[in-house]
C-alpha positions in Angstrom: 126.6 2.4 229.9 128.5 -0.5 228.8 126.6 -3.6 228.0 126.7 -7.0 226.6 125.5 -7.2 223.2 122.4 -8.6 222.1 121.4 -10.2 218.4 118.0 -9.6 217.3 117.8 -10.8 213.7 120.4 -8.9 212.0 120.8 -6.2 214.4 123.1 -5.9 216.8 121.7 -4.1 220.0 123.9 -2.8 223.1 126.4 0.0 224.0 128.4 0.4 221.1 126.0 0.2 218.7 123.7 3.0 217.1 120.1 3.4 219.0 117.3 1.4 217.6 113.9 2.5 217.3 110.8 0.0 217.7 107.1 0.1 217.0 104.6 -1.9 217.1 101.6 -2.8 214.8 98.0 -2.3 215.9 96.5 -4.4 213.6 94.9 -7.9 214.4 97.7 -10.8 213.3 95.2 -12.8 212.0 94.7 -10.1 209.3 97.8 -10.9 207.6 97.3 -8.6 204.9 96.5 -5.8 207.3 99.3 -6.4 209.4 101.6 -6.9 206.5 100.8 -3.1 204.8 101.1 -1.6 208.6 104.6 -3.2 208.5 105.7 -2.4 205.0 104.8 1.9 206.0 106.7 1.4 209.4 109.5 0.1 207.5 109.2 3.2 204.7 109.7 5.6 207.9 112.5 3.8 208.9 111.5 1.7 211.8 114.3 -0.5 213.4 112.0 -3.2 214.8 108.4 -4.6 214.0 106.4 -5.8 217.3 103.1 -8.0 216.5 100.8 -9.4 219.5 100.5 -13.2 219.1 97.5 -13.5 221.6 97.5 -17.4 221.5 99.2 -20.6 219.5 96.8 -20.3 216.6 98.3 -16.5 215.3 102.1 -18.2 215.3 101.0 -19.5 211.6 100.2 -15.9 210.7 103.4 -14.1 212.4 105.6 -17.0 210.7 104.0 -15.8 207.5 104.2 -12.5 207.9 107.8 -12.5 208.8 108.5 -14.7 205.6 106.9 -12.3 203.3 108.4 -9.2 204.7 111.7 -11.4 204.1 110.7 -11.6 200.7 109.9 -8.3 199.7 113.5 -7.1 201.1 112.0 -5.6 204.5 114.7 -7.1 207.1 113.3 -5.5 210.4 113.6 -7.5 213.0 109.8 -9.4 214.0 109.2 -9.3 217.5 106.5 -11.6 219.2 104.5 -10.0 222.0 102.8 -11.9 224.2 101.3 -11.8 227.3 100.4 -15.0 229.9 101.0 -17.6 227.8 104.3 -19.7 228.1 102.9 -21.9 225.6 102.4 -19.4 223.2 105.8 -18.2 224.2 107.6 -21.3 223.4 105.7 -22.1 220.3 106.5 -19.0 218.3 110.0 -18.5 219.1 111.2 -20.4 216.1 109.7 -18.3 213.7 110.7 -14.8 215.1 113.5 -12.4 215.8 112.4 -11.9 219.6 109.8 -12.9 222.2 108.3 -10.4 224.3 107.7 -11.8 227.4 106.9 -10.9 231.4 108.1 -14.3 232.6 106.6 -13.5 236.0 103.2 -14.0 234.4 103.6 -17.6 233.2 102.0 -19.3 236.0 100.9 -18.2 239.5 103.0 -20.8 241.0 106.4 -18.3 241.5 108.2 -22.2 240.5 106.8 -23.3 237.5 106.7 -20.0 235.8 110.5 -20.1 236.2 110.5 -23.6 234.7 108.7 -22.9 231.9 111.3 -19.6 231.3 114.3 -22.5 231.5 112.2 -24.1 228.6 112.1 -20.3 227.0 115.7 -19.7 227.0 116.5 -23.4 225.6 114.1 -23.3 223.0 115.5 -19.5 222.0 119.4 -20.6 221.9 118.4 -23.3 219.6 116.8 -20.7 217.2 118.8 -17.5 217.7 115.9 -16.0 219.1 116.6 -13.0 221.3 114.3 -12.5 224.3 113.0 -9.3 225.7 112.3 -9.4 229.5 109.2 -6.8 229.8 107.9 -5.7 233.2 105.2 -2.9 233.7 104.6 -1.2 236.6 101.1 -2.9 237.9 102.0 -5.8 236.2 104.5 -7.4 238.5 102.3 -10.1 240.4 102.2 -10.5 244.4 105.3 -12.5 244.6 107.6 -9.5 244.2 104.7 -6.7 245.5 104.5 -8.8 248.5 108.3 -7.8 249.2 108.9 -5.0 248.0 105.3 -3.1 247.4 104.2 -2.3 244.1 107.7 -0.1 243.4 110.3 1.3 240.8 112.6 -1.3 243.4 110.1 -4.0 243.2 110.1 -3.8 239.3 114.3 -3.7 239.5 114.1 -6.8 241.9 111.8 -8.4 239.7 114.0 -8.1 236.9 117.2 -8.7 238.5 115.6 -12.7 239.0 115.2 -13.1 235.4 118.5 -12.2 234.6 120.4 -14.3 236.9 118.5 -17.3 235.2 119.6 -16.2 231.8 123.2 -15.6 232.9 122.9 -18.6 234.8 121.8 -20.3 231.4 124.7 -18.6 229.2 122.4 -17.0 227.5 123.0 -13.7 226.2 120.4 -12.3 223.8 118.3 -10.5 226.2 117.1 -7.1 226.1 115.5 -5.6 229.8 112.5 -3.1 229.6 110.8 -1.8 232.6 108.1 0.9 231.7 105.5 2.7 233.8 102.9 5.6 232.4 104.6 7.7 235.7 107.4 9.1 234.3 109.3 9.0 237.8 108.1 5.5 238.5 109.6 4.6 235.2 113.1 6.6 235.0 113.6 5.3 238.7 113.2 2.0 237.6 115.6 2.1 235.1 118.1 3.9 237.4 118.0 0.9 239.9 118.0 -1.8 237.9 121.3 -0.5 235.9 122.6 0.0 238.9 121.6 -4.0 240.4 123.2 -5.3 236.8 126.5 -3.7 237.3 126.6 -4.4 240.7 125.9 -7.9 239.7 128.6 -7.3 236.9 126.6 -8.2 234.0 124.7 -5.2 232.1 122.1 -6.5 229.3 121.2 -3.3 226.9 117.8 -1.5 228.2 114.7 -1.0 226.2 113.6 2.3 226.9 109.9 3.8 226.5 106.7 5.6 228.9 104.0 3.0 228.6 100.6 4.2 227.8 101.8 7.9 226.9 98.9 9.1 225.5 98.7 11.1 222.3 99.2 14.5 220.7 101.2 17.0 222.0 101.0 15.2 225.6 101.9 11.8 224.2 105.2 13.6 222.9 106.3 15.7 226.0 105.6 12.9 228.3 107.4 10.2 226.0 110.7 12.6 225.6 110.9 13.3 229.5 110.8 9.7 229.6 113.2 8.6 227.3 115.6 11.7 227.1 116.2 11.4 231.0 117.3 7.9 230.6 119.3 8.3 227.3 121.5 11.5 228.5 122.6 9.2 231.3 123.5 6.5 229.1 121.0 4.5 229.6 119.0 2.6 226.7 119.9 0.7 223.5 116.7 0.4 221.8 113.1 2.5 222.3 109.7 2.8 222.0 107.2 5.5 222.0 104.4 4.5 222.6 101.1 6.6 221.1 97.6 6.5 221.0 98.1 6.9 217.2 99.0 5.2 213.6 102.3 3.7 215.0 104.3 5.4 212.1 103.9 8.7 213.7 105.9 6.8 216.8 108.8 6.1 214.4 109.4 9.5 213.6 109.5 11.0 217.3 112.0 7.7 218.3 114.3 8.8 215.3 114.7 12.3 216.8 115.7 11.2 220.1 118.1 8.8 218.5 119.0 11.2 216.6 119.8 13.4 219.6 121.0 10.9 221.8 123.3 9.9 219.2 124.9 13.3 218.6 123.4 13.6 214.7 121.7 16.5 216.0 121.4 19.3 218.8 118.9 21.3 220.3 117.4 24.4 218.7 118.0 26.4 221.8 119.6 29.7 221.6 120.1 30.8 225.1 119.0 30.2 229.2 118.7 32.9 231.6 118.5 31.5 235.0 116.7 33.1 238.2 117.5 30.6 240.9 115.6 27.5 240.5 113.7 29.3 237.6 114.4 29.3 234.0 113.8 30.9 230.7 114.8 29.4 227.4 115.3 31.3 223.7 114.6 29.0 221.4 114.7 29.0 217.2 113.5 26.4 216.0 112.4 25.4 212.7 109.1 23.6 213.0 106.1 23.4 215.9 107.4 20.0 216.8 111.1 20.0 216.9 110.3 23.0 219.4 108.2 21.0 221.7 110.5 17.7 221.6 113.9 19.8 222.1 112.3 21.4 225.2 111.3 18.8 226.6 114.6 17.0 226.6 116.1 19.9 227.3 114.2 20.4 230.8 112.5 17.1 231.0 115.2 15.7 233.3 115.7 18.8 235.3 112.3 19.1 236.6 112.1 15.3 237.5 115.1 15.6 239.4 113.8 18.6 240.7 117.3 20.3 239.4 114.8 23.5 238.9 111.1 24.1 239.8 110.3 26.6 237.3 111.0 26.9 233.4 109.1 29.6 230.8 110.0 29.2 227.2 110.4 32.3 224.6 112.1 32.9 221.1 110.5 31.6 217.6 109.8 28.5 215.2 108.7 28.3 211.8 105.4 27.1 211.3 104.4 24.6 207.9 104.1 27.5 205.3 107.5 28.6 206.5 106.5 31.5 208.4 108.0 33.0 211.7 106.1 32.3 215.2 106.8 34.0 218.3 106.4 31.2 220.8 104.6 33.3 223.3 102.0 34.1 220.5 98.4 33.2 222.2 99.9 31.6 224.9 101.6 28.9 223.3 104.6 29.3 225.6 102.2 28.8 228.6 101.0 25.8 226.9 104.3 24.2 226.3 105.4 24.9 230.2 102.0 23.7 231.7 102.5 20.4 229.7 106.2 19.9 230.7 104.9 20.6 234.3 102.4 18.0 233.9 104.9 15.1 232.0 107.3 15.6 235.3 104.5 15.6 237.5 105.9 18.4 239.2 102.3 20.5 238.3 99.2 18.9 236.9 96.8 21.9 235.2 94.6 19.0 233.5 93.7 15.4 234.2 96.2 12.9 233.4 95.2 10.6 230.8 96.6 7.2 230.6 96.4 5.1 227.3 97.6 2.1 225.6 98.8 2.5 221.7 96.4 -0.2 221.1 97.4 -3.7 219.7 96.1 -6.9 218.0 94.2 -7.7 221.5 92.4 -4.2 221.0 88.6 -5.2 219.9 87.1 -1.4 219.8 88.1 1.8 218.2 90.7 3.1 220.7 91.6 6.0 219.2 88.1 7.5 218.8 87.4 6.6 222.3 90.2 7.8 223.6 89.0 11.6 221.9 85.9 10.7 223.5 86.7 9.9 226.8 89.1 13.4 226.7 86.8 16.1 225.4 84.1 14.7 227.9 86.6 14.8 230.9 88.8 17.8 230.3 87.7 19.7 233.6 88.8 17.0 235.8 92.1 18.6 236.7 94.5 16.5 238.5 92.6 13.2 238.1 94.3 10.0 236.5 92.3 8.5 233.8 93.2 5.4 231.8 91.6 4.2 228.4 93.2 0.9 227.4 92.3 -0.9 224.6 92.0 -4.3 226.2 91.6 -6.9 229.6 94.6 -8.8 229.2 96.9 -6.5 230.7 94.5 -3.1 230.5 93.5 -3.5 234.6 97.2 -4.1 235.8 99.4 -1.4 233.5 97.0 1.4 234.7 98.1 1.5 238.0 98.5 5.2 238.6 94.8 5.7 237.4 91.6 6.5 239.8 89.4 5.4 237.1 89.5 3.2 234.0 87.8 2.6 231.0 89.0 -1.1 229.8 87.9 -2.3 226.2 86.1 -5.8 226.5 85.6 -6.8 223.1 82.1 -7.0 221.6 81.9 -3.1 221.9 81.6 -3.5 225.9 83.4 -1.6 228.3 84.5 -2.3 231.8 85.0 0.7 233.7 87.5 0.5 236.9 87.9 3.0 240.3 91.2 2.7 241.1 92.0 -1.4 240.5 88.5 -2.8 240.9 85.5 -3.3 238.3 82.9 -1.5 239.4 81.0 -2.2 235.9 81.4 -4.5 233.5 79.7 -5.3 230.0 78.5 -1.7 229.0 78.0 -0.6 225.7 80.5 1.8 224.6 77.5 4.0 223.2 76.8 4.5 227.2 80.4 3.9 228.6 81.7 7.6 228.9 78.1 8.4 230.2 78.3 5.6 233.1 81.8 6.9 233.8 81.5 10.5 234.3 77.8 9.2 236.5 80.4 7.3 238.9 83.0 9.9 238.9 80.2 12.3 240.3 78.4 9.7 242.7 82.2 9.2 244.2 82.5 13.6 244.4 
């Protein structure tokens, strides 16, 4: 799609311009050292864009700082503010960044004074040349849009499509639009409508494109590329995240490929399709484990969301790390690859579906390790959502597909959710998973 352009430090982001990839450090900003050695790796991977949470007004001294030494050393990626609730914060940092993330919707529960304080946003950004990203998250939206639209990929469109008209309203044109969702078809429907609101509107801002709360592993990956890959062979995306339950420098890496493919530098390792009505069977030779799984899922990603096909099996060969030849349907790993596919498009679940935040500076328990935790104890759950987020800022509203939760409170407490409601708060994580799996059988 053709879009307006958008500066973000000295990147230029929009449609004629290369796709950029963005991560986002899972360090607390107040460990400025911490922070700062997360950022200098993401930038020896290549990264695009830095993101670092700025919970309240007293981390803007250590984002300002950590920008400025980056600077220093050479490392020019763009800094990006995150933040969450707070206008305040919101306003007070964007002179020291590149970009403010921000849900404007969230600044105040009167519908009227958050969009006041966005008018201060926007002013305070066009003075600095600070670019703004408008983030919305599917659960996130707040009653005045649910109320009229339900909690929807429409409602998140409409949603959007009010924040725009401000800043076009405003002249102001360094905006970048993201709209993600763990659901892969709540989120590539989202996307879909609101390109379509902006050009009816007749102005286009570029899109950031990303699943929220992938996951990790191989399910992470499949579920980030049917995400993504839908949106991008459409045209539409400028800039993208994925987001894993991992070291964010293993993100960078799986955004480079798809910009890689969605920027023509490279193609997919398949060989060959036989087709069978609405099934299919791929030949594939591909040269690692990896590029295997991402190229098949972009390759049929798309097709099974739009239900294009209802079927795919997978054959042919990759080359594992010591260089040797693998026959993909070698101890089922073919089987494997289809059943996850099946399960990112949510055309077929064989497992539960896990939910998960990549984990941030507002993240005050070991995420990751929990995450493992919460998984190996849960595995025979099939078809049952489960999210594990690493805070309860925005934990309870981005896990909105999820029958239960498991929300980290700081302090090692956990607050575990059915569906949107605490049903327990304050647990011990040494006892969380226990408590969990005691409700989930009460509620069987």
């Amino acid at each position: 799609m053709d879009t307006k352009e958008a500066r973000v430090g000295g990147l230029t982001i929009g449609s004629s311009h290369p796709l950029v990839v963005q991560t986002m450090c899972n360090t607390h900003t107040y460990d400025v050292e911490a922070t700062l050695a997360q950022c200098r790796s993401m930038a020896a991977a290549g990264v695009g864009i830095i993101r670092i949470t700025v919970p309240s007004q007293k981390e803007v001294p250590d984002i300002q700082k950590i920008r400025e030494t980056l600077r220093s050393e050479g490392i020019m990626c763009p800094v990006v503010a995150d933040i969450h609730f707070s206008s305040e914060t919101a306003i007070a940092v964007a002179p020291v960044v590149d970009k403010v993330r921000i849900n404007p919707g969230n600044f105040h529960q009167d519908h009227d004074k958050a969009r006041a304080q966005f008018a201060r946003l926007l002013e305070v950004c066009r003075e600095h040349h600070t670019a703004i990203r408008i983030g919305l998250n599917h659960g996130s939206l707040g009653s005045y849009i649910t109320n009229l639209y339900g909690n929807t990929p429409l409602a998140m469109a409409k949603a959007a499509m009010e924040w725009i008209e401000m800043c076009v309203a405003a002249d102001f044109n360094d905006v970048v639009i993201s709209l993600k969702s763990s659901n892969t078809i709540v989120m590539v429907e989202a996307y879909r409508t609101l390109s379509r609101l902006m050009s009816e509107a007749g102005t286009v801002f570029p899109l950031h494109v990303g699943v929220t709360e992938a996951g990790n592993g191989d399910s992470g990956r499949i579920k980030s590329c049917v995400g993504i890959s839908a949106l991008l062979s459409e045209g539409i995306g400028n800039t993208l995240r994925v987001s894993l339950t991992e070291d964010p420098v293993n993100e960078i890496y799986v955004g480079q490929y798809l910009a890689d493919r969605y920027d023509h530098r490279i193609s997919s390792s398949m060989t060959g399709m036989s087709v069978n009505g609405k099934s299919v069977t791929a030949t594939y030779d591909a040269p690692s484990r990896e590029r295997l799984l991402l190229d098949f899922s972009c390759d049929f990603g798309k097709r099974l969301l739009d239900r294009e096909i209802d079927e795919v099996t997978i054959s042919g060969t990759y080359l594992d790390a010591e260089g040797q030849t693998v026959d993909i349907a070698a101890d089922g790993f073919g089987d494997y690859l289809a059943d996850e596919l099946m399960q990112a498009t949510r055309r077929r679940f064989y497992k539960p579906e896990y939910i998960a935040c990549p984990g941030c500076g507002r993240t005050m328990y070991d995420l990751q390790e929990a995450f493992e935790q919460v998984k190996a104890r849960t595995s025979h759950l099939k078809g049952m959502v489960i999210a594990v987020m690493g805070c309860i800022v925005n934990g309870p509203g981005e896990m909105a597909d999820a029958d239960w939760g498991y929300v980290g409170e700081g302090g090692h407490k956990v607050s575990i959710y059915k569906g949107s409601e605490p049903v327990l708060r304050h647990v011990p994580d040494t006892e969380a998973i226990d408590r969990l799996l005691e409700l989930i059988g009460k509620a069987d």
